[in-house]
C-alpha positions as CSV (number, residue, x, y, z in Angstrom):
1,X,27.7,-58.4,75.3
2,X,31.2,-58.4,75.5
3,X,33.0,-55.3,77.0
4,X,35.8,-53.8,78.7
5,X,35.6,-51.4,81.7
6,X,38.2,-48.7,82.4
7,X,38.1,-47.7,85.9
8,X,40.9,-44.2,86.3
9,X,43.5,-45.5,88.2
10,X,46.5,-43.0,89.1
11,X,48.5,-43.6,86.8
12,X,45.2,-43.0,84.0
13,X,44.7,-39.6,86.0
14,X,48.2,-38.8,85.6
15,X,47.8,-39.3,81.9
16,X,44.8,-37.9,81.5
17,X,46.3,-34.0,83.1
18,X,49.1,-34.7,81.0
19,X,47.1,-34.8,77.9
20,X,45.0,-31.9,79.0
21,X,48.2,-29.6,79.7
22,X,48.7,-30.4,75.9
23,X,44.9,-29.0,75.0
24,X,46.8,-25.6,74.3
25,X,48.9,-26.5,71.5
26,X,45.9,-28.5,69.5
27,X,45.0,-27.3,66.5
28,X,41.4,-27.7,65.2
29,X,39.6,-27.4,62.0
30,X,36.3,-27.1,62.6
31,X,33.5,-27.3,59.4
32,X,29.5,-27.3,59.5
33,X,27.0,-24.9,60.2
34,X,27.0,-21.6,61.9
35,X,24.2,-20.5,64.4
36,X,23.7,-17.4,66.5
37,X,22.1,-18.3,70.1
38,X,19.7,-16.1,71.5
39,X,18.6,-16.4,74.8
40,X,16.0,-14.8,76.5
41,X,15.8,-14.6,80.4
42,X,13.3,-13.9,83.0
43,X,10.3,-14.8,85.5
44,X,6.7,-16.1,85.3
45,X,4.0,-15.0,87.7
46,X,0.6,-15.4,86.1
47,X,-0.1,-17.8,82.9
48,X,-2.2,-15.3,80.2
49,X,-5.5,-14.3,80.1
50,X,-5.2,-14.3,76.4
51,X,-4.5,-18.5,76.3
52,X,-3.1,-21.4,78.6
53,X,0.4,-20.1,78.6
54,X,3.0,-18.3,80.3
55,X,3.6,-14.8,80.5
56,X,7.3,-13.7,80.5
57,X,8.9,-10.8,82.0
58,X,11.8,-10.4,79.9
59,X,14.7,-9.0,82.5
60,X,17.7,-9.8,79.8
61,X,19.2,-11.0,76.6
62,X,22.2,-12.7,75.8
63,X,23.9,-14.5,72.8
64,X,26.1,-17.3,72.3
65,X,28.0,-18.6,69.0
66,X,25.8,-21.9,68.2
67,X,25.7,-24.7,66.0
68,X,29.3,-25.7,64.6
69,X,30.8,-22.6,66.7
70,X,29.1,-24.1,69.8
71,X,31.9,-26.8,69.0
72,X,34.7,-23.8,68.4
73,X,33.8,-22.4,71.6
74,X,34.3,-25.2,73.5
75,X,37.7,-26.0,72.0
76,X,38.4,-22.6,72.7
77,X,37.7,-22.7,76.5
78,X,39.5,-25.5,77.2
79,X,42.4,-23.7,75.4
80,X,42.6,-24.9,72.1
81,X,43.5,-23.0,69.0
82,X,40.1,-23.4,66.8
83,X,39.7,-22.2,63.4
84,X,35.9,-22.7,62.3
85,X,34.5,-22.1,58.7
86,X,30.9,-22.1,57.6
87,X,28.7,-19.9,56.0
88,X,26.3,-16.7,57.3
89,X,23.9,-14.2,55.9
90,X,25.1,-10.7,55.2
91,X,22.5,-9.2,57.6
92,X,21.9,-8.1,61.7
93,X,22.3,-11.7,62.8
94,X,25.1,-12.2,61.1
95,X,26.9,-9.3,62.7
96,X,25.5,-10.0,65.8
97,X,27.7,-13.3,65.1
98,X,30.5,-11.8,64.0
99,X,30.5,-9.9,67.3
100,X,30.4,-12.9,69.6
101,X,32.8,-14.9,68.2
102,X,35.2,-12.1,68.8
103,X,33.9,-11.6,72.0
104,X,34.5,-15.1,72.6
105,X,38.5,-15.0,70.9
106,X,37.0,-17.4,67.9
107,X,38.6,-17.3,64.8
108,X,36.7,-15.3,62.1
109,X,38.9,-15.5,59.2
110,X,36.6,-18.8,58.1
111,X,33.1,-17.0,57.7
112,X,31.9,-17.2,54.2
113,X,29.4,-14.5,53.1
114,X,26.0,-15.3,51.4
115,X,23.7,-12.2,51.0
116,X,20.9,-14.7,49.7
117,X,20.6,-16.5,52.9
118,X,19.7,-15.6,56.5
119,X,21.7,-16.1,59.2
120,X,20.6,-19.2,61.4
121,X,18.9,-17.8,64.7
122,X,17.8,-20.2,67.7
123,X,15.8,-18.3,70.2
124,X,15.6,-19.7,73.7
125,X,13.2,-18.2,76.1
126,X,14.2,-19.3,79.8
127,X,12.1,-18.4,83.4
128,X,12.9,-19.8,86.5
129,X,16.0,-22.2,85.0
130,X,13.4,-23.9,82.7
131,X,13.5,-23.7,79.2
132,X,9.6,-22.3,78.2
133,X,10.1,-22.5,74.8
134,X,12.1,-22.4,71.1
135,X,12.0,-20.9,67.7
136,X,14.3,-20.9,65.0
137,X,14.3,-18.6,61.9
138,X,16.5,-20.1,59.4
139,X,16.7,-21.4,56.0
140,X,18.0,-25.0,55.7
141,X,18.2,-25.8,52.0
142,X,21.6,-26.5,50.6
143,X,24.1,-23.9,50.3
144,X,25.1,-23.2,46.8
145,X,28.4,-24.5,44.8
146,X,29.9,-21.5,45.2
147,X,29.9,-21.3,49.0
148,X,31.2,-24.8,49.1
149,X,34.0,-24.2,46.9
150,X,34.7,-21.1,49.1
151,X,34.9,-23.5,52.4
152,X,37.4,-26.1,50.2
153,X,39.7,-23.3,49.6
154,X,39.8,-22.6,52.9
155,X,40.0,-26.1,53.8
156,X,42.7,-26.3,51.4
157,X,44.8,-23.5,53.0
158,X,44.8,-24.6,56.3
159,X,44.4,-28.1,56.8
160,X,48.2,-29.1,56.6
161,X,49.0,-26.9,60.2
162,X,46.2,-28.5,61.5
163,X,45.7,-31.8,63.8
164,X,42.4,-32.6,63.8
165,X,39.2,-32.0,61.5
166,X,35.6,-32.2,62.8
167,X,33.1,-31.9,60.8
168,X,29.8,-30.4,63.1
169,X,26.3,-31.2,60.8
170,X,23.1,-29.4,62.1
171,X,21.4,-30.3,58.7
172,X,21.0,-26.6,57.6
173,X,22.8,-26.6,54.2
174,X,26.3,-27.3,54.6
175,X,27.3,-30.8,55.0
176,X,26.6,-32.4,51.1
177,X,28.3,-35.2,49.4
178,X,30.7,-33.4,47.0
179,X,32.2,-31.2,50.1
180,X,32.3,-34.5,52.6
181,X,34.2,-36.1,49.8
182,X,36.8,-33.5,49.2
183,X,37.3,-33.2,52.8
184,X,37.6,-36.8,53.4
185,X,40.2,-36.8,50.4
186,X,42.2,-34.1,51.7
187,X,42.5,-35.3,55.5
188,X,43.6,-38.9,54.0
189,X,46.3,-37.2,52.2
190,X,47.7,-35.0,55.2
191,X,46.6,-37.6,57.3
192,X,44.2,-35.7,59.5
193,X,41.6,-37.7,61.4
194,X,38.1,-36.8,60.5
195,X,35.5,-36.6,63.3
196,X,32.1,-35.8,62.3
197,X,28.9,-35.4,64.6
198,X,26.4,-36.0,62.6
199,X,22.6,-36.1,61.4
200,X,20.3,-38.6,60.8
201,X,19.8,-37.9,57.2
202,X,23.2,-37.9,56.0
203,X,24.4,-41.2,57.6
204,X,25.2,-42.0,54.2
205,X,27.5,-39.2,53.5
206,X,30.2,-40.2,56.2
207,X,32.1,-42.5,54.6
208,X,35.4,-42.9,55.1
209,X,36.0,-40.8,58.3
210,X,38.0,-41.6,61.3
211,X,34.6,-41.6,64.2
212,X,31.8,-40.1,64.1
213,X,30.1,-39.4,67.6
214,X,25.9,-40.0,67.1
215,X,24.0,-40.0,70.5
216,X,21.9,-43.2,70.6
217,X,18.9,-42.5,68.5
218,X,21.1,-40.6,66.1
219,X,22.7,-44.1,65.8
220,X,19.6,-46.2,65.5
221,X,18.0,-44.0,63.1
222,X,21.6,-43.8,61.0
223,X,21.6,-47.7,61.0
224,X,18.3,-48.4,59.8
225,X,18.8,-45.6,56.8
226,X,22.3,-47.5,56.1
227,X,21.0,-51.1,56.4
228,X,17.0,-50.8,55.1
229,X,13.9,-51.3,58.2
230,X,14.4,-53.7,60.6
231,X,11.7,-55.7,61.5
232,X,12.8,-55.7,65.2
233,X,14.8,-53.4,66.9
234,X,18.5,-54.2,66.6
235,X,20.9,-54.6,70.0
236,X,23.1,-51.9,70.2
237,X,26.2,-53.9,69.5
238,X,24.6,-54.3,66.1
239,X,24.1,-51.0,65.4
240,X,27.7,-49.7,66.2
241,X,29.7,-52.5,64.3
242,X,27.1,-52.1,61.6
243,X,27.9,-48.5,61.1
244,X,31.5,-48.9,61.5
245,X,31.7,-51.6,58.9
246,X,29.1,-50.1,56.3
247,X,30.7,-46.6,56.4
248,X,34.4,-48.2,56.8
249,X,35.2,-45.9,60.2
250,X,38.0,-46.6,62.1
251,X,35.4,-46.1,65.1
252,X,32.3,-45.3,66.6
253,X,31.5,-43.4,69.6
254,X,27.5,-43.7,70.8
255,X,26.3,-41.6,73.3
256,X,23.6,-43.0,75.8
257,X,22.6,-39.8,78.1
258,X,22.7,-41.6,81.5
259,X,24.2,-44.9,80.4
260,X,27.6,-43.1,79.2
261,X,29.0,-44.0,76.2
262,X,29.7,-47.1,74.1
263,X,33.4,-47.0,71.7
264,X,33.1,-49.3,69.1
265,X,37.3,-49.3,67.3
266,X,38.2,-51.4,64.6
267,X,39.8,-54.8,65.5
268,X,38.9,-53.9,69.7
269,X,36.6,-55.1,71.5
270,X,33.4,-52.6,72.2
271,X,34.6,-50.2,75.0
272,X,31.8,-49.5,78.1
273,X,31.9,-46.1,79.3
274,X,29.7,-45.1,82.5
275,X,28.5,-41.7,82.7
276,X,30.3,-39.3,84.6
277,X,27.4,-36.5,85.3
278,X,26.3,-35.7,88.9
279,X,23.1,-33.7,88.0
280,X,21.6,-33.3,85.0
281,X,19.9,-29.5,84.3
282,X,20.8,-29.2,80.2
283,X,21.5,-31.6,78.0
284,X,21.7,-28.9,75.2
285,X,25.3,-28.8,73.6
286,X,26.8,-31.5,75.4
287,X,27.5,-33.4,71.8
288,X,29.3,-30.3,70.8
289,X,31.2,-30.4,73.8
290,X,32.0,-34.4,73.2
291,X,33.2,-33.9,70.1
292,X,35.5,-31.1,71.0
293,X,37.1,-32.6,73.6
294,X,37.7,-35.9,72.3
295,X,39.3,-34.0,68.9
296,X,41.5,-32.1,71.5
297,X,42.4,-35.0,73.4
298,X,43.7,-36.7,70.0
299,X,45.0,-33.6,68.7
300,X,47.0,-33.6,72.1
301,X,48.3,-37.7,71.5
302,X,45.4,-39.8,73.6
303,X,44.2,-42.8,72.2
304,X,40.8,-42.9,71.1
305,X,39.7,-44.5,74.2
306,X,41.5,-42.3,76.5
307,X,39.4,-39.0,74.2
308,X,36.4,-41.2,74.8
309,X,37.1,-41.1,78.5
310,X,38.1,-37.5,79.1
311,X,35.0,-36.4,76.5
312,X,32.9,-38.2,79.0
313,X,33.6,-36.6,81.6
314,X,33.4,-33.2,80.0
315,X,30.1,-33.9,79.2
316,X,29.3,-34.7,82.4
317,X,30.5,-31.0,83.8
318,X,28.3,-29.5,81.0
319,X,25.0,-30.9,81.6
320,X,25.3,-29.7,84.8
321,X,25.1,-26.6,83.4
322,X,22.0,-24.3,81.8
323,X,22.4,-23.3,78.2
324,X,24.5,-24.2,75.7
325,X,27.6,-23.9,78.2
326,X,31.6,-24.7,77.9
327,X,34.1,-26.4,80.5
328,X,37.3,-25.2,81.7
329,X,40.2,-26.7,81.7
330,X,40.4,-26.6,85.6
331,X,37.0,-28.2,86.3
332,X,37.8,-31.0,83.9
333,X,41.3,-31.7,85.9
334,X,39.2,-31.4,89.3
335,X,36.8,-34.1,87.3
336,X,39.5,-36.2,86.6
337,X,41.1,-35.6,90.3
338,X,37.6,-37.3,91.4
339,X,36.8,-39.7,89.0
């Protein structure tokens, strides 16, 4: 496999603060699916008499904006201007929402209204910095017509002041055909560049799109749905100039957990990146924070490699991390400092 490797040098470091200084006059359009994070803390001393599994002592609660917002909040903390739009219930959850993203200085002017659906909840009960377990309550059927239209007209107001628009698919009801389409349509004709993180299932919706930033079995399963069942696994190589030439991207970004990251850009050679994280405690959100950072880091005039680069190595701060966490701008300049 042909690749090339790119070591930072000083003069890339020097760059790469430069573009980072420039984080705080991005502007991002964020799109996709809203989610309240609950998490539940506390300790385990005895499993249950009751049946093989831990007892909890709840000692606190907290929330966190997830899903699309988890995306908003990391553009947001490494000083970006965000402006995320999806859709949430008319109900406790969705106020509860509401209240974090102001808490958290996120945009709210976005949020479209649907009293027929619930507001997504993720529920995360963690003892002793181990995740015990998960529930969601949620409804993950397609939002209606009319929500959609509400989200183009948005789209429509304010994609001209913005740089960048990333499209953030959790598969509950937002990302269809008709409103990737649109969106696609409209960025070509302001020329935005269109990231999308996206799911399995809708592989075939992306067409068109600048990158789109699949981990690695996000990107086998997306190729074999794209090309039909292979009757041996493909190489990787395959599988990222497959997508990029049956979706007609201008790139692909594939992340591989401790391997880094592999760049696939039109007319370029397939870019290695090694991993930058140190210790691993939660891999939970770092694709939110990969995509945020490398739309920032285009917004802000890197080249898609150099986003690729400084994306890395914000993932690698936030794994190190438990929960669905953020990075500052400081301790991804210190990264860079020691990279």
């Amino acid at each position: 496999m042909k690749t090339t490797s790119l070591p930072l040098n000083s003069l890339e470091k020097r760059r790469f603060l430069e573009i980072i200084e420039r984080f705080k006059e991005a502007r991002i359009l964020v799109i996709g699916d809203f989610i309240l994070d609950q998490f539940v803390w506390g300790s385990v001393k005895r499993i249950s008499p009751e049946a093989p599994v831990p007892v909890v002592k709840v000692e606190r609660e907290s929330y966190m904006p997830g899903g699309s917002l988890n995306v908003a909040n990391n553009i947001r903390s490494l000083q970006g201007q965000v402006c995320p739009c999806g859709v949430v219930g008319r109900d406790l959850y969705g106020r509860m929402l509401l209240k974090v993203m102001r808490k958290q200085g996120i945009e709210t002017g976005g949020i479209v209204y649907d009293p027929t659906r619930p507001t997504s909840l993720k529920t995360r009960v963690i003892a002793h910095s181990q995740q015990v377990v998960r529930f969601d309550r949620e409804k993950t059927e397609d939002v209606s017509k009319a929500d959609l239209l509400k989200i183009l007209k948005f789209v429509r107001e304010n994609i001209k002041r913005m740089d960048v628009v990333i499209l953030e698919d959790y598969g509950k009801g937002v990302m269809q055909p008709f409103l990737l389409r649109e969106i696609v349509r409209l960025a070509k004709k302001f020329r935005k560049p269109v990231l999308v993180d996206p799911k399995e299932k809708h592989f075939v919706y992306y067409q068109g799109v600048t990158c789109i930033t699949p981990n690695r079995s996000e990107a086998f399963i997306g190729y074999e749905r794209t090309h039909g069942s292979c009757y041996k696994t493909p190489e990787l190589e395959t599988v990222g100039w497959g997508l990029m030439k049956k979706l007609k991207l201008d790139s692909v970004l594939i992340t591989l957990g401790e391997d880094g990251m592999a760049l696939f850009e039109k007319n370029k050679k397939l870019t290695k990146v090694p991993t930058a994280a140190r210790e691993v405690y939660d891999v939970s959100g770092a694709g939110d924070t990969v995509i945020a950072t490398l739309g920032l880091a285009l917004a802000a005039g890197a080249k898609m490699q150099e986003a690729a680069k400084i994306s890395n190595l914000a993932a690698g701060i936030v794994v190190g991390k438990l929960g669905t966490a953020t990075v500052a701008p400081g301790e991804l300049e210190e990264a860079i400092r020691k990279a």
